[in-house]
C-alpha positions as CSV (number, residue, x, y, z in Angstrom):
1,X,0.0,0.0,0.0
2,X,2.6,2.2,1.0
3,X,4.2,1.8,-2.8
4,X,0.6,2.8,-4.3
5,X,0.6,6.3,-2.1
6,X,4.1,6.6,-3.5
7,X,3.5,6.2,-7.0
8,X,0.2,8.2,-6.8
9,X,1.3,11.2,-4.8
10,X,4.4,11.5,-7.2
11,X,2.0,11.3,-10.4
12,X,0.1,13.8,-8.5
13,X,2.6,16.5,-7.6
14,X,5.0,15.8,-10.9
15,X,1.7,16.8,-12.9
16,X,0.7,19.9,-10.6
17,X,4.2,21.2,-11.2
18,X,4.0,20.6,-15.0
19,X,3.8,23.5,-17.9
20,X,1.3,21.2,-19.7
21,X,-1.3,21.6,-15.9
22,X,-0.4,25.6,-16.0
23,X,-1.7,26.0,-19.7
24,X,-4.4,24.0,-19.7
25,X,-5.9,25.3,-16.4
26,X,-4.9,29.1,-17.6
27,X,-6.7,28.2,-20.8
28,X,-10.2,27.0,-19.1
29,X,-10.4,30.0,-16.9
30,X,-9.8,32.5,-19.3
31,X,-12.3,30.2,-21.3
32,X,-15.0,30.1,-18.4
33,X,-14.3,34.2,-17.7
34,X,-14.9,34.7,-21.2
35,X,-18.7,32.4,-21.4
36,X,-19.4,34.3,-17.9
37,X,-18.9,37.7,-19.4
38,X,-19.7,37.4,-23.0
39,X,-22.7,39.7,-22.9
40,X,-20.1,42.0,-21.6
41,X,-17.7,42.2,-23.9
42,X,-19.9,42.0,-26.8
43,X,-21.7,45.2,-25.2
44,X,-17.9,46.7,-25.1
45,X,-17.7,45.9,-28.9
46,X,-20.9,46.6,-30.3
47,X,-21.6,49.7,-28.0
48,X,-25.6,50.9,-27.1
49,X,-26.0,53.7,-30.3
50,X,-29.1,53.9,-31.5
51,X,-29.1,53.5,-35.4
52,X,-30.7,55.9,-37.4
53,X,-32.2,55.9,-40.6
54,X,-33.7,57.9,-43.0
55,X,-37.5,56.8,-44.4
56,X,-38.2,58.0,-48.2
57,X,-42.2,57.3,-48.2
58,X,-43.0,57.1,-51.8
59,X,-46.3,55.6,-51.2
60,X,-47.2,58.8,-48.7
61,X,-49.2,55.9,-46.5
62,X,-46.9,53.6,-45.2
63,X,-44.8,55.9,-42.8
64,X,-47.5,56.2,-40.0
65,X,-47.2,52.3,-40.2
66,X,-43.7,52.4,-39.5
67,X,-42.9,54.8,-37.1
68,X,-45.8,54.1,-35.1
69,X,-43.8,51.1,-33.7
70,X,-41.5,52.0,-31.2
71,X,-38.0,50.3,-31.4
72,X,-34.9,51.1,-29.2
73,X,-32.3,49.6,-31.2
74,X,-33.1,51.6,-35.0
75,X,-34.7,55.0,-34.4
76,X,-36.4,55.8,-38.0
77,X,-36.8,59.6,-39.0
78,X,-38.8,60.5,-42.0
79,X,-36.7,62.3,-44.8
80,X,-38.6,65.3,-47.2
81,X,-35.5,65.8,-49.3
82,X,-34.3,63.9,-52.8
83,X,-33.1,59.9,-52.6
84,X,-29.7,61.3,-54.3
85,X,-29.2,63.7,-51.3
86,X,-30.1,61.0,-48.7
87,X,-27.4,58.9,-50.1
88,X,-25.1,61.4,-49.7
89,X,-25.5,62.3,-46.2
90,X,-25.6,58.2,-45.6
91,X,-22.0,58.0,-47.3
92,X,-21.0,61.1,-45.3
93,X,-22.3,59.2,-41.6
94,X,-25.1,61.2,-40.9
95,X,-27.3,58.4,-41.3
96,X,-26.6,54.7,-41.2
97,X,-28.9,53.8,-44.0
98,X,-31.7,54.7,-46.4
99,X,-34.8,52.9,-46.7
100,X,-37.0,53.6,-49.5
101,X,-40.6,52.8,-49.3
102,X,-43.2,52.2,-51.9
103,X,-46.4,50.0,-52.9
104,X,-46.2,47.1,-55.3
105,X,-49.1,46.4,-57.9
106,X,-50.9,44.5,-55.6
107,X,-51.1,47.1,-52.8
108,X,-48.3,45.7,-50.7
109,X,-45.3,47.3,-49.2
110,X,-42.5,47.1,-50.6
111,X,-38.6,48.5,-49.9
112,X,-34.8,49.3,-51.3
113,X,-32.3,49.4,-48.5
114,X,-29.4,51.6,-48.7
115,X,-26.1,51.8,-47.1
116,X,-22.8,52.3,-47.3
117,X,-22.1,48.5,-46.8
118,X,-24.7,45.7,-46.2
119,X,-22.9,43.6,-43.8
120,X,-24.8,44.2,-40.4
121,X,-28.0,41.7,-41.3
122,X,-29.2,42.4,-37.8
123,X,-30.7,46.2,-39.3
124,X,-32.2,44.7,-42.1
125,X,-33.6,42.2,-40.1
126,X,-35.1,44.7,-37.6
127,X,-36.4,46.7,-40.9
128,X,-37.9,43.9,-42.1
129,X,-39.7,42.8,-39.3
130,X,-41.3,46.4,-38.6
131,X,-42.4,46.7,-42.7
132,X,-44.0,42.9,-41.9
133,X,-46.1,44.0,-39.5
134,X,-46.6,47.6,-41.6
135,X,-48.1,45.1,-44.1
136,X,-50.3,43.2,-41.6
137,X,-51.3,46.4,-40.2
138,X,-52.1,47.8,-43.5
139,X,-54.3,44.9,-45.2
140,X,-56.1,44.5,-42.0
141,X,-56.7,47.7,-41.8
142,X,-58.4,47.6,-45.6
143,X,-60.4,45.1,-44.3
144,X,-62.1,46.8,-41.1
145,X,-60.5,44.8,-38.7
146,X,-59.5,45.6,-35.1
147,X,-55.8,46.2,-34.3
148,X,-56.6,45.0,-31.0
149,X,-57.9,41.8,-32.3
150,X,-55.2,41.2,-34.9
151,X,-52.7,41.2,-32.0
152,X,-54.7,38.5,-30.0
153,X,-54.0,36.3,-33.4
154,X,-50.4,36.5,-32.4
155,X,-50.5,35.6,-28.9
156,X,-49.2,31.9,-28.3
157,X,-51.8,29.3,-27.4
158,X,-51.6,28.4,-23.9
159,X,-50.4,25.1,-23.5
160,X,-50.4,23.1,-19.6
161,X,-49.0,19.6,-19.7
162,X,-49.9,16.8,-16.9
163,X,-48.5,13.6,-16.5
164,X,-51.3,11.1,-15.7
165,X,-48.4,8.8,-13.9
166,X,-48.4,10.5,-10.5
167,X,-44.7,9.4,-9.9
168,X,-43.6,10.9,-13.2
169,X,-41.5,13.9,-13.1
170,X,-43.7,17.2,-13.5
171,X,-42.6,19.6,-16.5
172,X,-40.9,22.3,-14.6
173,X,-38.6,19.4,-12.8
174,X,-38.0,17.8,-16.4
175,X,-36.9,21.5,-17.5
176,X,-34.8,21.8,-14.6
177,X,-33.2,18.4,-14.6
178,X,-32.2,18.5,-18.4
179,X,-29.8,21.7,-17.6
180,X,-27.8,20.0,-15.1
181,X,-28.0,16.5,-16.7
182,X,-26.6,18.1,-19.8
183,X,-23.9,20.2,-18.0
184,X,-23.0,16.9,-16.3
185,X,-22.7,15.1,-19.3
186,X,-20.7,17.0,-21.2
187,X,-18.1,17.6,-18.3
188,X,-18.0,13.9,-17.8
189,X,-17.3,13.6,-21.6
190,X,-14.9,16.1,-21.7
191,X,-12.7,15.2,-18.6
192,X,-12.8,11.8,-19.5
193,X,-11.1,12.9,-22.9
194,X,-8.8,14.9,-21.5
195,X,-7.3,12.8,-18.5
196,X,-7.8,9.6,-20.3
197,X,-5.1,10.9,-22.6
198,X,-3.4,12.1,-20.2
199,X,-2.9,8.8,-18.5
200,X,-2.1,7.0,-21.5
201,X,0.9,9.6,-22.8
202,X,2.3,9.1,-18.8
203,X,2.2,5.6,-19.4
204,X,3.5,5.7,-22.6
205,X,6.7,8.3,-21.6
206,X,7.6,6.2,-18.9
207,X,7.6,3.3,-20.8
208,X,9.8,5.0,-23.8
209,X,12.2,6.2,-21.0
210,X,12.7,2.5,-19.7
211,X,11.9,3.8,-16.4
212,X,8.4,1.2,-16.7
213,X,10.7,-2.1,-16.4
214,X,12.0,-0.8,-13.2
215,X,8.9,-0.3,-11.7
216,X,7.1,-3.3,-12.8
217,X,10.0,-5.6,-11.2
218,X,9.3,-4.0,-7.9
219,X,5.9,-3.1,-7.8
220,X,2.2,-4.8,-9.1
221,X,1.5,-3.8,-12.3
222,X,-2.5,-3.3,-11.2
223,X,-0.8,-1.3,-8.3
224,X,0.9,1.0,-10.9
225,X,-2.1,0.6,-13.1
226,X,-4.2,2.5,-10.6
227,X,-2.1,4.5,-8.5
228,X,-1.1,6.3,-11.7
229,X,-5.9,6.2,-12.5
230,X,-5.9,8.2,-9.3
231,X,-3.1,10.1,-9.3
232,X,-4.2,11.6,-12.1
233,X,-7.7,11.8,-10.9
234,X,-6.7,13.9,-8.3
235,X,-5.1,16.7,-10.5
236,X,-8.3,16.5,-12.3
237,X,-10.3,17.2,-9.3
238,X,-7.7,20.2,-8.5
239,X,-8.3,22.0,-11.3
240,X,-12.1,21.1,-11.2
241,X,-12.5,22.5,-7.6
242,X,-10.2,25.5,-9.2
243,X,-12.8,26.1,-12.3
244,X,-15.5,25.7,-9.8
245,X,-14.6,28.0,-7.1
246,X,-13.4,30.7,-10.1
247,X,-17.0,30.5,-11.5
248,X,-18.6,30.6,-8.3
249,X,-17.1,34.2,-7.5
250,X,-17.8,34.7,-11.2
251,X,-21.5,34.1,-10.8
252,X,-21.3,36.3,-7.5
253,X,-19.8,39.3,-8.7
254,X,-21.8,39.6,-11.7
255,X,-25.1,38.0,-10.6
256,X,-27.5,40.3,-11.9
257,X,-25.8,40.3,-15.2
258,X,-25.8,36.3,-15.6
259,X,-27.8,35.0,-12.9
260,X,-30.2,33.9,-15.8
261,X,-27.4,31.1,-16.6
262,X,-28.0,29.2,-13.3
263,X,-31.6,29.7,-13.9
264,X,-31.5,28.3,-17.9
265,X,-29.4,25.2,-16.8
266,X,-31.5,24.4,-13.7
267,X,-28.5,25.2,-11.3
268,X,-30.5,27.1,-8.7
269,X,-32.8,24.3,-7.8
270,X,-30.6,21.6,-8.4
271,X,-31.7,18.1,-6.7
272,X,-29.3,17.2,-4.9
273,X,-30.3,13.3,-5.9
274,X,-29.0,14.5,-9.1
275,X,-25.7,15.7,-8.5
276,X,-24.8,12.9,-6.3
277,X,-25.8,10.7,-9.5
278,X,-23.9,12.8,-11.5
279,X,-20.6,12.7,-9.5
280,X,-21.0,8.7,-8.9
281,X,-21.4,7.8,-12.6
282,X,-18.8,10.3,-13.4
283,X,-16.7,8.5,-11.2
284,X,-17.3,5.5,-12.6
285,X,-17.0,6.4,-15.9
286,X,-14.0,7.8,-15.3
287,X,-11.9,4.6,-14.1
288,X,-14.0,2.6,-16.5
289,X,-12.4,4.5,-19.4
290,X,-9.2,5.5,-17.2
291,X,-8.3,2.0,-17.1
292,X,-8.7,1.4,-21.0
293,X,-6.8,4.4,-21.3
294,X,-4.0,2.9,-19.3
295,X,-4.2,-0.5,-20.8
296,X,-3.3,1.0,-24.3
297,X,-1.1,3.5,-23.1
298,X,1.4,0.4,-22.2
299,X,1.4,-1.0,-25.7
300,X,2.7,1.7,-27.5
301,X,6.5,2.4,-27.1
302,X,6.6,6.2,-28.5
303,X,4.8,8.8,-26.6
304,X,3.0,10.5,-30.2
305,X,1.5,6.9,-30.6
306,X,-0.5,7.1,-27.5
307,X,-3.4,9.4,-28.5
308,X,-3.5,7.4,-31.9
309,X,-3.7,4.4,-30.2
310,X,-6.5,5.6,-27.7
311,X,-8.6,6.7,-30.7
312,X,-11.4,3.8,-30.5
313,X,-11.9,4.5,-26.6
314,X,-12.6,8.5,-27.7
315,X,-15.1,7.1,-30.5
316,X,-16.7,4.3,-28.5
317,X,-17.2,7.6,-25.7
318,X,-18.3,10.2,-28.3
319,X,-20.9,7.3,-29.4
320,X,-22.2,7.1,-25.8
321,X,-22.2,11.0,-25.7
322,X,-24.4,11.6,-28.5
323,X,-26.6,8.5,-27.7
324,X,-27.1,10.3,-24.2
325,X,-27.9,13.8,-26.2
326,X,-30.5,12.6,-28.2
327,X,-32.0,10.5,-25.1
328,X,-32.2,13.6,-23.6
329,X,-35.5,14.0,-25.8
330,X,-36.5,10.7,-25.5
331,X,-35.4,9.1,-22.2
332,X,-38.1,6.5,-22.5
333,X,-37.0,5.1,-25.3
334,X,-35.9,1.4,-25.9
335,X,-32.4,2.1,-27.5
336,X,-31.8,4.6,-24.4
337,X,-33.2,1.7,-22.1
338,X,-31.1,-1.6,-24.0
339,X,-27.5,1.1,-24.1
340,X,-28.1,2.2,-20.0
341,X,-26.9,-1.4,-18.9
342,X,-24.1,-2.2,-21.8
343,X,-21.3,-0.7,-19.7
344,X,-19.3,1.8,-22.3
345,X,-22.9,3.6,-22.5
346,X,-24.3,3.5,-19.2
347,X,-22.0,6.6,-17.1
348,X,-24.5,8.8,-19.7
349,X,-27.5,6.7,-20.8
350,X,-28.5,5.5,-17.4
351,X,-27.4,9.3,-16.0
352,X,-30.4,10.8,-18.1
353,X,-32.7,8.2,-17.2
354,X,-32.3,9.0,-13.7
355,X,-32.1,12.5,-14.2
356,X,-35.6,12.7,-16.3
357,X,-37.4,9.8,-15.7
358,X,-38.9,8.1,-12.5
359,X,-37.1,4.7,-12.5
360,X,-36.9,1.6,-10.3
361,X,-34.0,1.3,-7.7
362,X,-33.4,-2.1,-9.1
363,X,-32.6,-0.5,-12.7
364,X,-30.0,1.6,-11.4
365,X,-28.4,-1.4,-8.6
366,X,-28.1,-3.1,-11.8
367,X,-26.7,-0.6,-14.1
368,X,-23.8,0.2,-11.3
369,X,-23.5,-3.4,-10.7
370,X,-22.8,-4.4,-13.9
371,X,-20.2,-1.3,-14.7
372,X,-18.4,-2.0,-11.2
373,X,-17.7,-5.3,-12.6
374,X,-16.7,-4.5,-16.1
375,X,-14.4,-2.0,-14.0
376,X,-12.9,-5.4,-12.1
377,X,-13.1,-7.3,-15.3
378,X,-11.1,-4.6,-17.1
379,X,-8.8,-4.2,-14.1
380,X,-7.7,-7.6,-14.2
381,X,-7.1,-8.4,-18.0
382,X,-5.5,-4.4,-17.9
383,X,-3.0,-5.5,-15.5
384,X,-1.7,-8.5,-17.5
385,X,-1.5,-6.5,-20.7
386,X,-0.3,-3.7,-18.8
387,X,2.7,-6.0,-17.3
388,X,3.6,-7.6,-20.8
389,X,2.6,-4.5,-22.9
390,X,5.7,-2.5,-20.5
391,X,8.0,-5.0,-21.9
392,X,6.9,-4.3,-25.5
393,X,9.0,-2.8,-27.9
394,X,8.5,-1.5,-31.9
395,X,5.8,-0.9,-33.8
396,X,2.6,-0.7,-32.3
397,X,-0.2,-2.5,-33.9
398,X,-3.2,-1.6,-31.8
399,X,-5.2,-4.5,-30.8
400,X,-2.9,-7.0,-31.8
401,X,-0.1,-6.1,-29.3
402,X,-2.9,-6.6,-26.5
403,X,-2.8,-10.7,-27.5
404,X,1.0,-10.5,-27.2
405,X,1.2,-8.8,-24.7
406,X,-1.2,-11.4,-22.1
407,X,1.3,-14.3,-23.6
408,X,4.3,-12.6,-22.6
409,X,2.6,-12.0,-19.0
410,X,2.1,-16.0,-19.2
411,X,5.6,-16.8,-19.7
412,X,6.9,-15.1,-16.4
């Protein structure tokens, strides 16, 4: 035990000190500051002027139309002069762009923009939307209809849902529980990617320095195997509890500005049933796919092999991943049921079922069951390819070095 606390606390601290730890965590909280203050610098950028622009009514009806709906983004002044000198004074910055209005044969609006360039789609847009309701406003108008009951057209139907099962999830839990399953997912998926490839280039630069035959002669390989898992695991949870505490005075110091995130992702009203099922399948999806990682790690023999090597593991993860996003919509289905207990899927499909639906205790006993198993399972046949795939030297041929590598293990 005592070599296993070695071996794990010198993972530990030799990756703290790393350049590889310093850029990565600077990286993801510069990342994180930016997401948390994007309204804010995009407000920097963009600025709060008003735009103006100058209204040519040809038609001599549609401008009451028009301006009669207030906007605070495009303030819209009415121009008596020529088209010629409008253009001019656009070009010159007086205004930011022309619009010329006029009625087709039919009766209908109709408009030329003007400006200097006709990059910024968002004033159009806002044009276009205001002469769209000009036009509504108009024909109704024609017709004798009420404004008033034109704009009751437009107001969304109410819509209640109930759920007859009485132990079904209500829809304001469902619409709470899919922002924190998703955030929960995607971190898992993420970290997972990260560290997993982590582990295998350790493995795979220890092994290239010869330092790995050492080790193995004097310690268990499924010692090694795991003391290097959680070694790692811990620098991942330092820099989690770093980008955690960082966003935490994020959220404080800026709370009225983007308090609405916790609120859109459920955060404030978390269950707490949630989040401890979030962190136990992370953790188990973590050394389920840490000790794969580790396992091909020790057959390659140059350190740029490793993430080429731990390709399938990333694919068989993004797989579960975007199983796990479209269960999200439908976590009653049977392809989200079947993939909760195969093991590879079940950290995310069995995550969202729990998440969003009501399920029996039994479902979930089973699903960790079965996944603390394949963890043993792996553990086992990943320490006997991770002693012979150490000793392993020259060209790596993926899957093929893992046969070798159990029959060298047999031979000692």
């Amino acid at each position: 035990m005592n070599k296993f606390w070695i071996i794990t606390s010198h993972t530990y601290v030799t990756k703290l000190k790393s350049k590889a730890f310093y850029i990565s965590t600077i990286l993801i909280l510069f990342f994180l500051m930016l997401m948390l203050n994007f309204d804010s610098i995009i407000e920097s950028f963009v600025g709060d002027d008003e735009k103006k622009v100058a209204i040519i009514d040809e038609s001599d009806i549609l401008l009451e139309y028009i301006t009669v709906q207030p906007n605070e983004e495009v303030n819209m002044e009415p121009f008596t002069e020529s088209v010629e000198e409008a253009k001019s004074l656009v070009l010159e910055g007086d205004y930011d762009a022309l619009l010329l209005l006029n009625l087709d044969s039919n009766g209908f609006p109709e408009a030329t923009f003007f400006a200097e360039n006709i990059t910024d789609s968002s004033l159009q847009t806002t044009i276009q939307q205001q002469l769209q309701q000009a036009k509504v406003a108009l024909t109704t108008s024609k017709l004798g209809v009420d404004q008033s009951e034109i704009a009751n057209m437009f107001i969304p139907v109410e819509w209640t849902t109930v759920a007859l099962d009485t132990n079904s999830k209500s829809q304001e839990e469902l619409d709470q529980a899919r922002g924190i399953v998703y955030l929960i997912l995607l971190f898992l998926y993420v970290s997972v990617i990260m560290y997993g490839s982590i582990i295998a280039t350790d493995v795979a630069t220890e092994k290239s320095s010869r330092v790995m035959e050492l080790l193995i002669s004097s310690v268990s390989p499924i010692v090694h195997m795991f003391a290097k898992i959680i070694g790692i695991a811990l620098v991942g949870l330092t820099q989690i509890a770093l980008f955690i505490l960082v966003s935490f005075i994020m959220l404080q110091v800026n709370k009225d500005r983007v308090g609405g995130i916790l609120e859109s992702f459920g955060l404030q009203d978390a269950s707490i049933s949630i989040i401890l099922y979030g962190i136990l399948f992370f953790l188990l999806g973590y050394f389920l796919y840490a000790t794969l990682a580790a396992m091909l790690g020790s057959l390659v023999t140059r350190v740029e092999e490793a993430n080429q090597i731990i390709t399938p593991l990333i694919m068989l993860l993004a797989l579960a991943f975007f199983l796990a996003i479209f269960g999200m919509n439908t976590p009653d289905s049977q392809l989200v049921t079947i993939t909760s207990y195969i093991p590879f899927f079940s950290p995310m499909l069995m995550f969202i079922r729990v998440g969003l639906l009501d399920i029996a205790a039994w479902e979930v006993l089973l699903s960790v069951g079965v996944l603390l198993v394949t963890i043993l399972l792996l553990a086992i046949i990943g320490a006997k390819v991770y002693k012979g795939g150490v000793l392993m030297y020259g060209k790596s041929n993926a899957f093929k070095d893992i046969k070798k590598a159990l029959q060298l293990t047999k031979k000692e």
